[in-house]
N, C-alpha and C positions, 0 to 999 in steps of 0.2 A: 547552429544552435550552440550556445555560449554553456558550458556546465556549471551550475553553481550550489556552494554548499552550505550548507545552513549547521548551525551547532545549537543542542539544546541543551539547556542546563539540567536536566534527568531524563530519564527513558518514555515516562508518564506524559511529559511534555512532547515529547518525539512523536509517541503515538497518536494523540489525540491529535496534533498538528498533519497527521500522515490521512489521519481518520476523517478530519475536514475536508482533505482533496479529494479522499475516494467519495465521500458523501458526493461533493460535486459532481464528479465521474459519473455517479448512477444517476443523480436528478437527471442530468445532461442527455444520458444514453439511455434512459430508462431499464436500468438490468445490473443488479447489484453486481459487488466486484469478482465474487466468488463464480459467479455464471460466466463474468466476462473471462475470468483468468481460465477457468476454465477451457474455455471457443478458442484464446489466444491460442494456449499451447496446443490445443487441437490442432493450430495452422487454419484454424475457421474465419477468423480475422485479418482485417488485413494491417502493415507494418508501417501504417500513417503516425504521425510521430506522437498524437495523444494515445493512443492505443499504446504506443512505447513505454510511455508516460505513465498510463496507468497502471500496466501491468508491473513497472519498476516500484510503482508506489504501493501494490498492493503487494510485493513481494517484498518491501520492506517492513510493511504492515506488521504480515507475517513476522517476520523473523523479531521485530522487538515484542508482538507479543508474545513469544517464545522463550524469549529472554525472559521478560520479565514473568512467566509463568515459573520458569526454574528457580528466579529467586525467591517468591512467594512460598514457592514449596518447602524452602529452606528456611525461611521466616516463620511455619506457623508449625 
């Protein structure tokens, strides 16, 4: 599997773009990403490369909107 990287021109762009693929992830699997992230780190799941996938993506999720929660907080 070839890695490739994407740049977005603000954080808002990043998320919602992150937010599309886990949408897909749950239509797909039927079990939102928060239950699946869950299972993964449980070791419940198994380390087939979408499963890799989503958890990277839901754990990117995370962390921009974490970011951008800090900056909001500093903004208002």
């Amino acid at each position: 599997m070839r890695k490739q990287i994407i740049q977005y021109t603000s954080p808002i762009d990043a998320l919602v773009a992150v937010a599309k693929r886990l949408s897909t992830y749950e239509s797909q699997q039927g079990l939102d990403s928060e239950a699946f992230f869950d299972q993964y780190q449980r070791g419940q799941l198994s380390d087939e490369v979408m499963f890799v996938e989503w958890a990277n993506d839901y754990h990117h999720y995370l962390h921009i909107r974490k970011e951008l929660e800090k900056k909001l907080q500093y903004a208002a």
